[in-house]
C-alpha positions as CSV (number, residue, x, y, z in Angstrom):
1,X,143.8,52.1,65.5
2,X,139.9,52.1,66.9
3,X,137.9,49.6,68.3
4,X,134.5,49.0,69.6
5,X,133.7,46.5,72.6
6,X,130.4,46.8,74.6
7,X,128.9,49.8,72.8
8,X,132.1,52.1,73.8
9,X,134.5,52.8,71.2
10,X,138.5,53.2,72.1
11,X,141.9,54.3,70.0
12,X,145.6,53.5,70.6
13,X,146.6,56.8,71.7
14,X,149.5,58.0,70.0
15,X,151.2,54.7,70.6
16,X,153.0,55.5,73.1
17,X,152.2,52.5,75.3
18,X,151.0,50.0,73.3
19,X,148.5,48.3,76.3
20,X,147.0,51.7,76.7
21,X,143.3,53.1,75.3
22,X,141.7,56.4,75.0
23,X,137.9,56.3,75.0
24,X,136.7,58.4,71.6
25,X,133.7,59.2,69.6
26,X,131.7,56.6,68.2
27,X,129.8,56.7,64.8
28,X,126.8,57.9,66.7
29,X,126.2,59.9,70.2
30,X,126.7,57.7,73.3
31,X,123.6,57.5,74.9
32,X,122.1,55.7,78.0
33,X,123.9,55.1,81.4
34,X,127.6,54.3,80.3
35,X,130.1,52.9,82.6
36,X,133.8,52.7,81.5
37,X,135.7,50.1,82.2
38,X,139.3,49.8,83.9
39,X,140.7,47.1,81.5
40,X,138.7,45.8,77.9
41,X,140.7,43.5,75.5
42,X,144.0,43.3,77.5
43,X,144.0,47.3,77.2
44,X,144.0,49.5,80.3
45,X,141.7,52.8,79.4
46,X,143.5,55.5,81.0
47,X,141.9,58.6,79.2
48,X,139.4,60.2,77.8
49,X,139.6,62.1,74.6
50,X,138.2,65.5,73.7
51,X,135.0,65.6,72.1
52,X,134.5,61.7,72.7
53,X,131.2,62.8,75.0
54,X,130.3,66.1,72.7
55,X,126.7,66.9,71.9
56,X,125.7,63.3,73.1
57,X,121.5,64.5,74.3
58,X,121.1,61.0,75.3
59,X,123.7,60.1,77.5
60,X,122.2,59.9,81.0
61,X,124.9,58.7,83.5
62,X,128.6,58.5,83.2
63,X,131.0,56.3,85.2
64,X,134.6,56.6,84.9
65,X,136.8,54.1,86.2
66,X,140.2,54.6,88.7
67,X,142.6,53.9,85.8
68,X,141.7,57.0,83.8
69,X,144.1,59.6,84.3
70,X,143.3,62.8,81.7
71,X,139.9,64.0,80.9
72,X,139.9,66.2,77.6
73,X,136.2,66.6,76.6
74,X,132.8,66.1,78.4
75,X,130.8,68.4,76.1
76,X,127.0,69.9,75.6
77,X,125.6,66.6,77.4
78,X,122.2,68.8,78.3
79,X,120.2,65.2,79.5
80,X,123.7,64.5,81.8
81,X,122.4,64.2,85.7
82,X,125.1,61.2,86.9
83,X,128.9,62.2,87.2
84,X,131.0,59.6,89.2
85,X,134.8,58.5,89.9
86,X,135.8,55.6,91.1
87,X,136.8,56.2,95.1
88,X,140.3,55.2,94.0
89,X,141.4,57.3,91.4
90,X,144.6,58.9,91.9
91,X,144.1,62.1,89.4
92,X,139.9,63.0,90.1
93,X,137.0,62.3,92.5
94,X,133.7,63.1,93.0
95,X,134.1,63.4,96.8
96,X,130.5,64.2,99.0
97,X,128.7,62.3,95.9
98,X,128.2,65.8,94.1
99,X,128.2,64.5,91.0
100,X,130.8,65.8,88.9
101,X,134.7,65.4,88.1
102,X,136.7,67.2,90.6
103,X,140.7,67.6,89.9
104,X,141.7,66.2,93.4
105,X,145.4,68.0,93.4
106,X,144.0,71.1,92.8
107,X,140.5,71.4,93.5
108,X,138.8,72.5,90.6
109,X,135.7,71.1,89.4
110,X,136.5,70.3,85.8
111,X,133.0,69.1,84.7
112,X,129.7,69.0,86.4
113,X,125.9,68.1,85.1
114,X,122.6,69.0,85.4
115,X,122.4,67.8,89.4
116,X,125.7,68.7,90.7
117,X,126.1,69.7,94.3
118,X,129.3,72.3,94.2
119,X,131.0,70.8,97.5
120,X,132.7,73.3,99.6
121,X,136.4,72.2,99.3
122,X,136.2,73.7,95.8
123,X,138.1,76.4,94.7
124,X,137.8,76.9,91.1
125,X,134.9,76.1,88.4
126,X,136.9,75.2,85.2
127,X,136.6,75.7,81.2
128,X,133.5,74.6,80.3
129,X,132.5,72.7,83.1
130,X,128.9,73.1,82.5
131,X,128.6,74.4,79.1
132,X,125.6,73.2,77.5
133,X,123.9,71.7,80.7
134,X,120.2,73.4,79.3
135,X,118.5,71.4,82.3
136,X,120.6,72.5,84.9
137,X,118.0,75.6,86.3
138,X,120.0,76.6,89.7
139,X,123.8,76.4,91.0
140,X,125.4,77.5,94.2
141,X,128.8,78.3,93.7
142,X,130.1,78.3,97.7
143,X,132.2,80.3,99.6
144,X,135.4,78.4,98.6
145,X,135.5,79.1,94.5
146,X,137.7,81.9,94.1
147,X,137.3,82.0,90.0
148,X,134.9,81.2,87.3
149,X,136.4,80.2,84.4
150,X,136.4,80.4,80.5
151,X,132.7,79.5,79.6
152,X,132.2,77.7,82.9
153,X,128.3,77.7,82.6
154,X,128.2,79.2,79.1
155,X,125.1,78.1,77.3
156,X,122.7,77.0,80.1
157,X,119.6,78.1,78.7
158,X,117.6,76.7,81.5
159,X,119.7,78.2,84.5
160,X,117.1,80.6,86.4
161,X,118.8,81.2,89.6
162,X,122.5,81.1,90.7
163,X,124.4,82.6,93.7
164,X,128.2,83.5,93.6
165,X,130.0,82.9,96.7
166,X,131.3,86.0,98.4
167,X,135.1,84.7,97.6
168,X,135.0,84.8,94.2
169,X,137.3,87.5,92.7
170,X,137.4,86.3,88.8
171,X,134.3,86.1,86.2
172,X,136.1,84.6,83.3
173,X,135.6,85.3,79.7
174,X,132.1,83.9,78.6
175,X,131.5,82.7,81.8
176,X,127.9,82.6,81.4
177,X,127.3,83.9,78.0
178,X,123.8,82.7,76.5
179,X,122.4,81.9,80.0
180,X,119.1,83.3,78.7
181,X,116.8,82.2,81.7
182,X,118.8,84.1,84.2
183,X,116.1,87.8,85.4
184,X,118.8,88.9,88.3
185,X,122.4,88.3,88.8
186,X,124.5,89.9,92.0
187,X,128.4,90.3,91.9
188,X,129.5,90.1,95.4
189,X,131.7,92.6,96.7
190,X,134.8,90.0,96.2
191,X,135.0,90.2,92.8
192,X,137.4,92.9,91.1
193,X,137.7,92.1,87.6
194,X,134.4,90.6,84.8
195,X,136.5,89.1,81.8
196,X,140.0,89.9,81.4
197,X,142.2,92.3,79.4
198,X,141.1,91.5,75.7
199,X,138.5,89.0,76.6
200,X,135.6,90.1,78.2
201,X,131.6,88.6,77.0
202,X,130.6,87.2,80.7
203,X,127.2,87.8,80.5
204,X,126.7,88.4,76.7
205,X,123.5,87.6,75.4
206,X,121.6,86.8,78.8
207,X,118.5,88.1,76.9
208,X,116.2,87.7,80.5
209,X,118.3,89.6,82.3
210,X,116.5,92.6,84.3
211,X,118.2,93.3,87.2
212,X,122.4,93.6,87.9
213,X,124.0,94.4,91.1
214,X,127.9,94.8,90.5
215,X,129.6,94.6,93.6
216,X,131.7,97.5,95.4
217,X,134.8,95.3,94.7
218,X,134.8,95.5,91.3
219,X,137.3,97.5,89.4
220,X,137.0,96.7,85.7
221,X,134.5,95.3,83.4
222,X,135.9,93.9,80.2
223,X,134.7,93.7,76.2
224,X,131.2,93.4,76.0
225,X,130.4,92.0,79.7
226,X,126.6,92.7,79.9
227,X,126.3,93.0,75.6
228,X,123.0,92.1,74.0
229,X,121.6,92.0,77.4
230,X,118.7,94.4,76.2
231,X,115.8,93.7,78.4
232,X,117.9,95.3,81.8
233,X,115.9,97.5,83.3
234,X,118.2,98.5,86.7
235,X,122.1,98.1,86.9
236,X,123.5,99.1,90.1
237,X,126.7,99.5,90.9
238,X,128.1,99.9,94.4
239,X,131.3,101.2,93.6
240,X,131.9,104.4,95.3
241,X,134.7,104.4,92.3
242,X,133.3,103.6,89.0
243,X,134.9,100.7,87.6
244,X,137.1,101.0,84.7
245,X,134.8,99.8,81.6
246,X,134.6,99.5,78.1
247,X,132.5,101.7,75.8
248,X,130.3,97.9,74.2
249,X,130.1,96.7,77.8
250,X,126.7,97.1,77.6
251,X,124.2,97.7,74.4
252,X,122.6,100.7,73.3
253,X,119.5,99.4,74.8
254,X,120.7,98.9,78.0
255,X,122.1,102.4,78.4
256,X,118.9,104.1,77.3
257,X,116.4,102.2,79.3
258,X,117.9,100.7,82.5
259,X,118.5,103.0,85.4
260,X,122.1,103.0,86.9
261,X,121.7,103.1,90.6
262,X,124.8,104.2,92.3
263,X,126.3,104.8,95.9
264,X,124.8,108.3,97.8
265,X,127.4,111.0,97.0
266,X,128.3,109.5,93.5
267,X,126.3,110.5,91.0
268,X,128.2,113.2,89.6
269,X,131.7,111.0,89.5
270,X,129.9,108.7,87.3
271,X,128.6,111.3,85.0
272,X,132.2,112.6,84.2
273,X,133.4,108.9,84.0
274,X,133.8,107.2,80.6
275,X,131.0,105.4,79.4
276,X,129.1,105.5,82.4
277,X,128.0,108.8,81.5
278,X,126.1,107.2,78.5
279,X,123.8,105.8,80.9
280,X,120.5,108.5,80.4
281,X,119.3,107.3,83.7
282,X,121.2,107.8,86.8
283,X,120.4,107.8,89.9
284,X,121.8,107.4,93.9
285,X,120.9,105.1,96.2
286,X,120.2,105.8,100.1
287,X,122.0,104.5,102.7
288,X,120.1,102.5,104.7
289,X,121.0,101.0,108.3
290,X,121.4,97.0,107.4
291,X,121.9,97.0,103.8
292,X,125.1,96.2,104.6
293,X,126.2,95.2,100.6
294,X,124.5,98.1,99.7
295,X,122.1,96.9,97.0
296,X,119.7,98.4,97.7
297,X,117.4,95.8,99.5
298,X,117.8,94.2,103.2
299,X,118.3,90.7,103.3
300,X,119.9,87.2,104.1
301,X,122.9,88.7,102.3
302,X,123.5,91.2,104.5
303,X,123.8,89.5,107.2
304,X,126.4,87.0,105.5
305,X,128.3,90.7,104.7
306,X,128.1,91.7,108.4
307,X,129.4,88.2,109.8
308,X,131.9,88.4,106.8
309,X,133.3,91.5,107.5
310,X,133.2,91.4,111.6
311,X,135.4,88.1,110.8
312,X,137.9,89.3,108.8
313,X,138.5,92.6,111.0
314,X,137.8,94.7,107.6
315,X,135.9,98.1,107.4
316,X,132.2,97.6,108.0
317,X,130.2,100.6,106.9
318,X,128.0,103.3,109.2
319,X,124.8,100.7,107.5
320,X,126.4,98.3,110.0
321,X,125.6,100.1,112.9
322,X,121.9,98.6,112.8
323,X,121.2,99.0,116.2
324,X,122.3,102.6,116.5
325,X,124.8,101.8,119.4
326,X,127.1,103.7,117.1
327,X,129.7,100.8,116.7
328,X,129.1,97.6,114.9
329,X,129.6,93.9,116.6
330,X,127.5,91.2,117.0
331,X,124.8,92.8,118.6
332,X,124.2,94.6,115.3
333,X,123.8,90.7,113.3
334,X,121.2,90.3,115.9
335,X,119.4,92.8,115.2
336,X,119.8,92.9,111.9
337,X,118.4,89.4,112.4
338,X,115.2,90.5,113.9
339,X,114.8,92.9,111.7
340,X,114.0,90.2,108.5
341,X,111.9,88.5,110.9
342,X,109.8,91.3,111.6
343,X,110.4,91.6,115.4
């Protein structure tokens, strides 16, 4: 059984407990600013049912009270800039104000929208969380996510610029597939695998992407990971190993007009490696003291990489050694410093 009260429309859920209601999908696309109540008719609303929010382009805000307890579908909301749980749920939040659905227990963000703020005490983007957002034009994913998941910004035609926290070690399967206003993209060094055995499409069909840097982390890119991404015009990996790829990872066009840059020393290994070979334009890169994450370029990056790595106690390589003192601390962040700043 349905009904409608206040422009919101609701179903006895399985009839399980008979004072309960799910939100669901109305006759037409919510649209507006829409705040769900706790309680309406005697009922309590404890969920929300999948595709009850799908494809609605003018719903605005979304407020979602403590007594909801499951989540199944926020979907292809594209006009969506207002996420917020009530301060006393139990199950999500939207702790720091940052605009999206957060799974409290385990720190995933289950859905943002077109203004999230990804606060650091996240761990994990979910399914979906911002499939269809076409006006969200630039994320930060911090240093806390360690995995992007199934379709997690799938479809965001409007997404220009992103960065991928240097603790990331999972690209999931059609992470951002269809992102078609994406130019660059850099892998940090964290990540090892793009997809997953049997299910691979990350990046399929970013049709503006130019420029790739796959970081030295990575050991396998899976089915179709850069596919019908025909306008690339340099991939550079900075594997000294090449990673373990398959033969569609990348389109015809791709292979006869980008150049594959690769680490000094390497360009024969990926010539004799499978399906890197099919690349007709290799060529190595040269070390260079302060490109410490070797892509190629100095930057702000590199100077995260050096702190990174002089944290951790890990292997820094000889491009640490910026001042020349021929060991790398510190010093060597300064003066990688004042290098970028032109002193």
């Amino acid at each position: 059984m349905d009904f409608e009260a206040d422009g919101i429309y609701y179903d006895i859920y399985g009839g399980i407990n008979d004072d309960e209601v799910w939100v669901c999908k109305g006759p037409i696309p919510y649209s507006g600013d829409i705040t769900i109540p706790s309680t309406v008719n005697g009922y309590t609303v404890v969920g929300i049912l999948n595709f009850a929010f799908y494809d609605c382009p003018g719903l605005t805000s979304l407020s979602i009270p403590n007594s909801v307890r499951a989540i199944e579908g926020i979907w292809n909301c594209p006009n969506l800039i207002s996420i917020k749980v009530a301060i006393d749920n139990p199950i999500y939040d939207s702790r720091e104000n940052c605009n999206a659905i957060i799974e409290t227990a385990s720190n995933t963000l289950i859905k943002g929208c077109n203004s999230t703020v990804i606060p650091n005490s996240v761990t994990s983007i979910g399914s979906s969380a911002f499939y269809g957002y076409s006006g969200l034009t630039s994320i930060n994913i911090p240093n806390s996510v360690t995995s992007i998941g199934y379709q997690a910004f799938g479809e965001c035609t409007g997404l220009t610029e992103i960065t991928i926290g240097n603790s990331v070690t999972e690209i999931g399967e059609s992470a951002f597939e269809g992102c078609t206003g994406l130019t660059e993209i850099t892998i940090p060094n964290s990540v090892t695998t793009i997809g997953s055995y049997g299910a691979g499409r990350s990046f399929y069909g970013c049709t503006g992407l130019t420029s790739v840097i796959i970081g030295s982390g990575v050991t396998d890119i899976y089915y179709q990971a850069f596919y019908n991404c025909d306008a690339l015009e340099s991939v550079k990996c900075l594997g000294t190993v090449p990673p373990r790829m398959d033969i569609d990872c990348f389109s015809t066009a791709a292979f006869n007009n980008a150049t594959l840059y690769v680490p000094s020393g390497c360009e024969d290994s990926y010539n004799s490696t499978r399906y890197w070979y099919l690349f007709a334009h290799i060529e190595e890169m040269d070390d260079e003291p302060g490109d410490v994450n070797g892509d190629g370029v100095m930057s702000i990056a590199d100077v995260t990489s050096l702190i990174d790595l002089l944290l951790d106690n890990g292997s820094v390589p000889e491009v640490g050694d910026v001042n020349g003192d021929g060991q790398v601390t510190i010093a060597d962040v300064t003066a990688l410093i004042d290098m970028l700043l032109g002193s």
